[in-house]
N, C-alpha and C positions, 0 to 999 in steps of 0.2 A: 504494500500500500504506500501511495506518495501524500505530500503534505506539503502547502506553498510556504515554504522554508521563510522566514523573518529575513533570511540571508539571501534571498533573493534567486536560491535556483532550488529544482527541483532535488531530494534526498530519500533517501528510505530510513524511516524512523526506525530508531535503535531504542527501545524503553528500558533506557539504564541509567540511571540518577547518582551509582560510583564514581570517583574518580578514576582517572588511575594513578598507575605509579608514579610519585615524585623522580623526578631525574636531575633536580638540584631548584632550589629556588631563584626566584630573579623580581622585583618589583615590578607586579603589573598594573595595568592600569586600575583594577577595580578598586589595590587598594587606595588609588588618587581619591578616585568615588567617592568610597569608604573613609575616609580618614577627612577631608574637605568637608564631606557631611555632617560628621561628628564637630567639628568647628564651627560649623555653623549651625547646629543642633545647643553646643555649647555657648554659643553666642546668645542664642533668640532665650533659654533658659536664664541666662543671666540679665537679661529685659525685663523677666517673666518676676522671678523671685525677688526680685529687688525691693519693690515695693512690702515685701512682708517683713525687710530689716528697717527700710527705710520710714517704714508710719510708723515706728515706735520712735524715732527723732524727732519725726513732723511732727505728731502730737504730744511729744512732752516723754518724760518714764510713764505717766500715767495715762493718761491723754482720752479721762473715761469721763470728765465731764458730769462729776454727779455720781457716777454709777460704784459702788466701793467695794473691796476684797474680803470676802468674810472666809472665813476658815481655806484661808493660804498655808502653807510651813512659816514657823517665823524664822525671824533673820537670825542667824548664830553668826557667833565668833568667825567662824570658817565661811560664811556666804559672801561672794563675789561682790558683792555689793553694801553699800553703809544703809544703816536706817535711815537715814534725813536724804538720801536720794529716791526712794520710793513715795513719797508726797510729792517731791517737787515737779511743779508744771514747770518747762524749759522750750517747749515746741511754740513751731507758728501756728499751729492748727488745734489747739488745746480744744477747740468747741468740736472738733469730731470726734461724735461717740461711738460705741461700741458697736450699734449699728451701722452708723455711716461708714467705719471701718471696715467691719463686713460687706458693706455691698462695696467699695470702693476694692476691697480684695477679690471679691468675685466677679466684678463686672470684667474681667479682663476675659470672664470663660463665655459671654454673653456673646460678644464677638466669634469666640475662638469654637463655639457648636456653631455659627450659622457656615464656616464656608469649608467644614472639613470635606463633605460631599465634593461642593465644589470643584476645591482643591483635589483632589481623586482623580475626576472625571478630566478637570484640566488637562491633569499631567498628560491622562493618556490620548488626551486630543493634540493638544498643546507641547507635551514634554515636561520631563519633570524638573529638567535643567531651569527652565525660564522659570516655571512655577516655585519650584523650591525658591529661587535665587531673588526674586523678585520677593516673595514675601518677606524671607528675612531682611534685605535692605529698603524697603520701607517700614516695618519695621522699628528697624534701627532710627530712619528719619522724624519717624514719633517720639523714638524713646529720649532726643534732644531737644524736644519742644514742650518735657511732660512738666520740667521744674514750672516753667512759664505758666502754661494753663493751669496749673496745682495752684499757683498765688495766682492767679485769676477769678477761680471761680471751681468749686469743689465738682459741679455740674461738669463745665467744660476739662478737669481731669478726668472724672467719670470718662467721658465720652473718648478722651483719646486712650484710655484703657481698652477701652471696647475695638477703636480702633485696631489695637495692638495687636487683639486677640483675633479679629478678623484676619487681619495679617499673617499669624505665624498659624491660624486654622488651616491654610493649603499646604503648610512645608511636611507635616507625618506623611499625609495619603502621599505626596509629588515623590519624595525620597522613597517612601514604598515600591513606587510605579519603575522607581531607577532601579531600585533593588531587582525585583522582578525580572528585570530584563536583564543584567551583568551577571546575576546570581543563580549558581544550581540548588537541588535541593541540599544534597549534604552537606552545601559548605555555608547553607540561609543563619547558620549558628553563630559560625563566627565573623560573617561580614555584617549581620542584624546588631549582633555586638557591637561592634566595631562602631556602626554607626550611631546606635541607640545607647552606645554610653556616654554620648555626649548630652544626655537629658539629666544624667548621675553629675559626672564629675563638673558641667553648669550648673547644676543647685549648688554645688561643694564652691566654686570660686564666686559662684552670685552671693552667694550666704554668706561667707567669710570676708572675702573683699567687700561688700555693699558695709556689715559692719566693721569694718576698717575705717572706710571713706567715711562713714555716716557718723563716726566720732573726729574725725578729723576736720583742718578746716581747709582742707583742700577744694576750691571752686567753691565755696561757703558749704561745706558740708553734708549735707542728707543731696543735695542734687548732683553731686560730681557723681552720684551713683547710676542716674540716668547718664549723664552724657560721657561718661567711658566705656558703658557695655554700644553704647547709641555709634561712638566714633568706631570701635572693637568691628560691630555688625558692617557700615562700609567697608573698611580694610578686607574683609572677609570676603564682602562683595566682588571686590575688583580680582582676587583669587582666584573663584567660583567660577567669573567668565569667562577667565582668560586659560585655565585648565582642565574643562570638562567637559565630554563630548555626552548626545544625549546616549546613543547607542554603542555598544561595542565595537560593530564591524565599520561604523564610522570614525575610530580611533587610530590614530595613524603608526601608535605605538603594541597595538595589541599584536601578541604572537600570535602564529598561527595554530601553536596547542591550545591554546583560550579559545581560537576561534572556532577549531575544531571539535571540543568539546559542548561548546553552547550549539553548533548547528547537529551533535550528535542527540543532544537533549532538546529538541525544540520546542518538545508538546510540555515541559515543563519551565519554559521559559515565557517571558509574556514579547509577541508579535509586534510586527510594524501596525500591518493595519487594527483602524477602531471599531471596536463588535459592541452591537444594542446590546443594551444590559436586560440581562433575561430576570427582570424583577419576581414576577410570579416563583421562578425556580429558587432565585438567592431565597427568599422571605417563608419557602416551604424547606429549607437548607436545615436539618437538625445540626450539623456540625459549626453550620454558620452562625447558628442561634448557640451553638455552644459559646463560640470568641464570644459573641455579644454579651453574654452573661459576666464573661471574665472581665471583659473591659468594663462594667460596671463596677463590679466590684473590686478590681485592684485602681482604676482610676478612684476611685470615691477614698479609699485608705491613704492613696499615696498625696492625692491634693490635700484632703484633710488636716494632712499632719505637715505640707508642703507648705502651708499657708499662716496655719496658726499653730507650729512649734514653735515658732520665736515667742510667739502670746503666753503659750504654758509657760515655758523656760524664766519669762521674764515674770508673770503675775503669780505663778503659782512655788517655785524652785529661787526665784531672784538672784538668776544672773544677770550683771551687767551688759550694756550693747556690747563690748569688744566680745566677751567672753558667751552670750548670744548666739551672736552670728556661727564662730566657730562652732561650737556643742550642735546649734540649728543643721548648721554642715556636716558633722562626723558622722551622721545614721547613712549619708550617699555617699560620702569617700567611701567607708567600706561597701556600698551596693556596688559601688563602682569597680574596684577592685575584687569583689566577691563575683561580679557578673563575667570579667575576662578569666577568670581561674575556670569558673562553669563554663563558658564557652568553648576553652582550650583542651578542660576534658570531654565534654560531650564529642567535640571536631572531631577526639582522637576515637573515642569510640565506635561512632556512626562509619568513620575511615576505616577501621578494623571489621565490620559487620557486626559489634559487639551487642550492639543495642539498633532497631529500628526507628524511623525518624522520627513517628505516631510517640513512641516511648521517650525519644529523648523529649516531646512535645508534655504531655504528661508529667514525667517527671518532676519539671522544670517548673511546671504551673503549683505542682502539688508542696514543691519548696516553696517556692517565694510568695505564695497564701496564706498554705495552710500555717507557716514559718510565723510569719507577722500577726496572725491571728492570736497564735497563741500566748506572741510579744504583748499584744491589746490587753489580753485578758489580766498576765500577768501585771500590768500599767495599773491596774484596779487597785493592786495590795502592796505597791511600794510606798504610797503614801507619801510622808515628807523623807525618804531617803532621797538624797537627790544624784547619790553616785550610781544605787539601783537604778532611776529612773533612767538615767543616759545611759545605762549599759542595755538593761531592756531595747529603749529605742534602736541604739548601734545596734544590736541583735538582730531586731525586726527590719532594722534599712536595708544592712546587710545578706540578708535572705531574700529578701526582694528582688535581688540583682540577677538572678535566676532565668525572670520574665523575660529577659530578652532574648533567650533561648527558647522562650512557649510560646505565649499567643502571638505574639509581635509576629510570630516567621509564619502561622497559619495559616493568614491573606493571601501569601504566597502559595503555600501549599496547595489552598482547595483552588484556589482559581488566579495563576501570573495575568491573563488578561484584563482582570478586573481588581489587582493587587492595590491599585489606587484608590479604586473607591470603594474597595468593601474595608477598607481602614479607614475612609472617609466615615461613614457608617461608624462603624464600632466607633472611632476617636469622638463622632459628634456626641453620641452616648457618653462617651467618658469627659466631654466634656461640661454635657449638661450634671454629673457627680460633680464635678469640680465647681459649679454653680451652688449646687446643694447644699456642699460638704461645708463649707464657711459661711453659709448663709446658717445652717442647721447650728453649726457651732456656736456663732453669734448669739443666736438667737434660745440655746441652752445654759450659756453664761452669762448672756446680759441680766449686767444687777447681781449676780449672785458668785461671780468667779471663785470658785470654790472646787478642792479635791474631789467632793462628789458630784458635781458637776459635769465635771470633765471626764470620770468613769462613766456618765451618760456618752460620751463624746466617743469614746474608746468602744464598749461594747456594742455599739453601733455600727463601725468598722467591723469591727471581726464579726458581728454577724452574718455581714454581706462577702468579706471573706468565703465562710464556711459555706454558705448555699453557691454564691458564682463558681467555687473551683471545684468542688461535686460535679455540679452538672458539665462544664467544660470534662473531666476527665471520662463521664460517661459516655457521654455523645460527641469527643473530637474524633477527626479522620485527618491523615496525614496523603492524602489519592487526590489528586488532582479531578474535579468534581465534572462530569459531565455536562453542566450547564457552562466550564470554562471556554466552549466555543460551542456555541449551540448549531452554527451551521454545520458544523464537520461532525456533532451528533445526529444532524440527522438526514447527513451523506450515507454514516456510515448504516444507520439504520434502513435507510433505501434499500445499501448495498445486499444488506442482510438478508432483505426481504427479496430479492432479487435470486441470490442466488439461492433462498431456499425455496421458489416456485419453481427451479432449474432442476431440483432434487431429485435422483431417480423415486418412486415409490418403492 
């Protein structure tokens, strides 16, 4: 049987998804891809989180406006911080309360669910090169203009939040759609790494650095944190263009092992041309509705705690901003670090036939869920330890790092043609959690910041934990889905029907 090759001539499909033998390494192109994406993965994250070091300066140590701390830890001899700094108002924005907080943290997701579709879809009409590229350097051109609008007027920050998230809602699905098409199955572990731990080690330097700058008086303080992730994203920009081709066989560096492997694998790679989306089939998909489940649920834990761990750290534990940001950042250094060691063994495995890809998909999801779930619960009974409590967290961040060996690679899996926008999908989902998740938080603490409070906040999380990666692990599939080219299903089904009317009796 033939198949009109992405590569432009006619082939006979070979359905093998192993590599082969290494015959010595050399830097190819994907990992330009690869690695460029992660920078600019790690850029648009350091736009993203800024803001959740940055309003504990805006508005003061407190900056609640009325609203007061009851059953906190008290301050001991050993906490980061003096007692006569937790009263003090110091911020320009002392009248935003705990609400306006909250919606000022979440609006950036408001944005960021309306164009993941979009962004999908784009890529694979458009390319993912322009899509990705274009979002994050506008962007970046927001994140220079946010100190301005913030002493403006709290409305017009809102809105270029929303902006923001508009903006960096096309770069997951576009990067997918690139993925898709440079990427085989065995290897979707470690290049999916590769590029998705720049959403890790970006909260690690947004977090750290943002409370760096946010104490210092560099560019007056809380805003040098907008306009150096903001100038970071152009530099980035000018990178992107100038070294990144959309497709493989349009790379003028690709070897002809690379090339001959992607045209030996082509039914698991995603194609030139753009195929209608067979909605009916995705939305009857049991494996599809699995990822969606999980991107529920591990979106909703990991924004949660994305957004308002600096809020715990600082109203309920009292750490200082410097020491904030850092503690805020140590649960994704190690995801971050946690996610290439998982990567690197899974790679070696699936390369050996050790484990199947379905399993290394499972696995993966069953660590960094089921992992941080169990971190939530125990969040309940540390109480006022507050060395417990950051070990807990590093724990739970830690184990998280997993994920980007599970669902993240699944889009790929059931369908490379529609890699962009069935992540467009799942990511809107996850980012309507990220909506929720700081809104729900707010809105359980407002007025009452308190230790039990916050176990509402937690066991909330790992509930959603424990039901999304269940079902994910019952009903995922690692096959490339039938509806991923609906015409050439129902060629083949023609065919079928053809030669079984030929049939002697």
């Amino acid at each position: 049987m033939t198949y009109e090759s992405p590569y432009e001539e006619e082939i006979e499909v070979i359905p093998l998804l192993r590599r082969e033998k290494p015959t010595g390494w050399h830097w190819s192109p994907r990992y330009t891809v690869a690695v460029l994406a992660c920078l600019g993965i790690l850029v648009e994250y350091c736009q993203r989180v800024n803001l959740s070091i940055a309003i504990v300066a805006m508005t003061g140590t407190n900056g609640k406006n009325g609203s007061h701390i009851i059953d906190a830890c008290p301050v001991s001899n050993n906490s980061s911080v003096a007692p006569t700094e937790l009263t003090r108002n110091t911020g320009e924005f002392t009248h935003w309360d705990s609400r306006t907080q909250g919606l000022l943290l979440s609006s950036f997701f408001w944005g960021y669910a309306a164009t993941n579709v979009a962004g999908g879809r784009g890529a694979e009409y458009l390319g993912g090169k322009v899509v990705f590229g274009s979002g994050i350097i506008m962007s970046s051109l927001l994140s220079l203009i946010s100190p301005i609008c913030a002493r403006a007027n709290v409305q017009l920050f809102m809105s270029v939040r929303v902006l923001q998230g508009l903006m960096q809602g096309v770069t997951f699905p576009s990067i997918n759609a690139m993925l898709a098409t440079w990427v085989l199955p065995a290897e979707r572990s470690k290049f999916s790494t590769i590029v998705y731990s720049g959403f890790q080690i970006g909260t690690v330097i947004g977090l750290v650095l943002s409370g760096w700058l946010c104490s210092s008086t560099f560019l007056g303080g809380w805003p040098s944190a907008f306009y150096v992730f903001g100038v970071c994203g152009l530099v980035w920009g000018v990178a992107w263009c100038c070294f990144i081709y959309e497709r493989p066989e349009e790379h003028p560096g690709l070897s002809d092992a690379d090339l001959r492997r992607l045209r030996l694998h082509q039914e698991s790679v995603k194609g030139k041309e753009v195929i209608a989306i067979p909605w009916l089939s995705i939305l009857t998909s049991l494996p599809f509705w699995a990822v969606m489940a999980t991107s529920l649920g591990n979106d909703y834990g990991f924004y949660t705690l994305l957004t308002e761990l600096p809020t715990y750290l600082h109203d309920i534990q009292h750490f200082d901003m410097s020491s904030n940001g850092m503690l805020s950042a140590l649960p994704y250094l190690l995801m971050w670090v946690f996610s290439l060691a998982w990567a690197a063994l899974v790679d070696v495995l699936t390369s050996k036939d050790r484990v199947t890809i379905v399993t290394v998909r499972r696995i993966s999801m069953a660590v960094s869920l089921y992992g941080p779930m169990l971190g939530l619960v125990a969040m309940c009974f540390v109480n006022c330890d507050a060395v417990m409590a950051v070990v807990v967290l590093c724990l739970s961040g830690m184990l998280s790092g997993a994920v980007n060996s599970g669902y993240l690679c699944s889009h790929q899996d059931l369908a490379p043609n529609f890699a962009g926008t069935l992540l467009g999908i799942t990511n809107t989902l996850g980012a309507l959690s990220g909506i929720a998740g700081p809104a729900v938080t707010g809105a359980i603490v407002q007025g009452k910041e308190s230790i039990w409070a916050w176990r509402e906040v937690f066991l909330i999380s790992a509930g959603l934990y424990l039901f999304c990666c269940t079902f994910y692990l019952v009903f995922i599939s690692a096959d490339v889905q039938p509806w991923n080219d609906p015409r050439r299903a129902r060629g083949q089904s023609n065919a079928d029907d053809k030669t079984s009317a030929n049939d002697p009796i």
